[in-house]
C-alpha positions as CSV (number, residue, x, y, z in Angstrom):
1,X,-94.2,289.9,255.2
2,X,-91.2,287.7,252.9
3,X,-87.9,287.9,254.8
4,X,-84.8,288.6,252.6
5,X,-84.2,285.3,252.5
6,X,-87.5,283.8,251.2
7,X,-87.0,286.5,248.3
8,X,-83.4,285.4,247.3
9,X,-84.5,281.4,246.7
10,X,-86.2,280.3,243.8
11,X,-89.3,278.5,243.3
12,X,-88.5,274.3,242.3
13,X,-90.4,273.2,239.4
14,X,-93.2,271.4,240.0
15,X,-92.2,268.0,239.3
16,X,-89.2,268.6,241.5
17,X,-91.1,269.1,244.0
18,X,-93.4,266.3,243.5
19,X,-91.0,263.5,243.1
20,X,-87.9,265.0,245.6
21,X,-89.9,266.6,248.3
22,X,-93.4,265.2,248.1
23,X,-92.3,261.5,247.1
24,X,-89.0,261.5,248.4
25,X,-87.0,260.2,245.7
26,X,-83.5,260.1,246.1
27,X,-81.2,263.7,245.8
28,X,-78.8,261.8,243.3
29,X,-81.3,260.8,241.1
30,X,-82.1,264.9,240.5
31,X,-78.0,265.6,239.7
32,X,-78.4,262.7,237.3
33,X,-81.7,264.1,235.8
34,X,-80.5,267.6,235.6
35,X,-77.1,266.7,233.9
36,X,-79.6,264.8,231.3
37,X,-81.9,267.8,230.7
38,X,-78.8,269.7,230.3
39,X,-76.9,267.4,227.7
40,X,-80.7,267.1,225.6
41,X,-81.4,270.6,225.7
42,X,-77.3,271.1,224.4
43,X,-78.0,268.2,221.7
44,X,-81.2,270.3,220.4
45,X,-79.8,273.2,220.4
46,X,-76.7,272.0,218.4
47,X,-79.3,269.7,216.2
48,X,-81.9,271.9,215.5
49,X,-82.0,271.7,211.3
50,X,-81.7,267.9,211.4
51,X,-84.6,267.9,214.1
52,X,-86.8,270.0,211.8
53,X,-85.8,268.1,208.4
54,X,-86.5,264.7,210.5
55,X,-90.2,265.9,211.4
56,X,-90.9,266.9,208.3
57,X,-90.1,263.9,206.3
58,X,-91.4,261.6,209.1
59,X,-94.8,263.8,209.0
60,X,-94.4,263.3,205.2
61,X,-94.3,259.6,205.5
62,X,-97.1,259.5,207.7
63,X,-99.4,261.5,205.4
64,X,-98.5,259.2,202.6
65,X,-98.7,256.5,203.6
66,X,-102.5,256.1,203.8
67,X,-102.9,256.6,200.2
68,X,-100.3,254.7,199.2
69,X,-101.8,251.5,201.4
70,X,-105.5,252.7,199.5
71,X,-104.5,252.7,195.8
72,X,-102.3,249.4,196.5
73,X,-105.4,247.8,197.9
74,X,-107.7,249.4,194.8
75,X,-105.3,248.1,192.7
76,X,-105.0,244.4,194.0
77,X,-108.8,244.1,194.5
78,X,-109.0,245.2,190.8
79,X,-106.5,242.7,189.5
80,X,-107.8,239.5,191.2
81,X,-111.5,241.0,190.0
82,X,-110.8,241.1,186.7
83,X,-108.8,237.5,186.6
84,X,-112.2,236.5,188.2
85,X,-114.8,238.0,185.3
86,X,-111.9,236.7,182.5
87,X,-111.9,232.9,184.0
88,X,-115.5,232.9,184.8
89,X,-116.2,234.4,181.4
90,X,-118.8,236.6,182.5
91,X,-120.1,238.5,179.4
92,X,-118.1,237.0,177.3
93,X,-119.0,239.3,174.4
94,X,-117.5,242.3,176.6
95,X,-114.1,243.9,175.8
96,X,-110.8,244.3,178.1
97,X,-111.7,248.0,178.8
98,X,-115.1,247.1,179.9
99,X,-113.7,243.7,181.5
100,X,-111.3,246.5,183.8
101,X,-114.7,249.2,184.0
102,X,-116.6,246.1,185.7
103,X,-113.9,245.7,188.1
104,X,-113.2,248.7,189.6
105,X,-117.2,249.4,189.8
106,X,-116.5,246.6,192.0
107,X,-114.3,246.8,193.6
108,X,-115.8,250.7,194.5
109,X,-119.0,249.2,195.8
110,X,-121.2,247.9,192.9
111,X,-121.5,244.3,192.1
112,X,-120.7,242.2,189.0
113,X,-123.5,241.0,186.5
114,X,-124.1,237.9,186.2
């Protein structure tokens, strides 16, 4: 059976007890970490819109960004492929829409006629 003392004390976290007990790491480096924790959780707490606006734009950006990297590619590939079939005149006969058609079936996989 507990005694009323073993009731009264709390249970340390487990990386407390890992790193100070287990380890040994030194006792000031737990104040020092604790009044850390503290401030952060105060900072938080005190921050919390800004925090949320922040992730949300950041996880924005990061879901844009992709596409925009894919369509600037598409669109560079289709440029310099379309200077190509103009300078090498490749049927000639063929008009600027179908010059730009050629290119992007091109650049999408397919291959120019020769």
């Amino acid at each position: 059976m507990k005694s009323n003392s073993d009731k009264n004390q709390s249970k340390l976290p487990w990386w407390v007890e890992i790193l100070f007990v287990q380890i040994g790491l030194p006792d000031s480096w737990l104040s020092k970490i604790l009044k850390n924790k503290r401030k952060f959780n105060n900072f938080v707490n005190d921050n919390k819109k800004y925090i949320a606006y922040s992730a949300i734009l950041i996880a924005g950006v990061l879901y844009i960004y992709p596409i925009v990297r894919y369509t600037s590619s598409s669109a560079s590939c289709i440029d310099k492929t379309t200077k190509y079939i103009k300078s090498n005149k490749i049927n000639r006969s063929q008009r600027a829409m179908d010059i730009n058609s050629l290119a992007v079936g091109y650049c999408h996989g397919g291959s120019l006629p020769e």
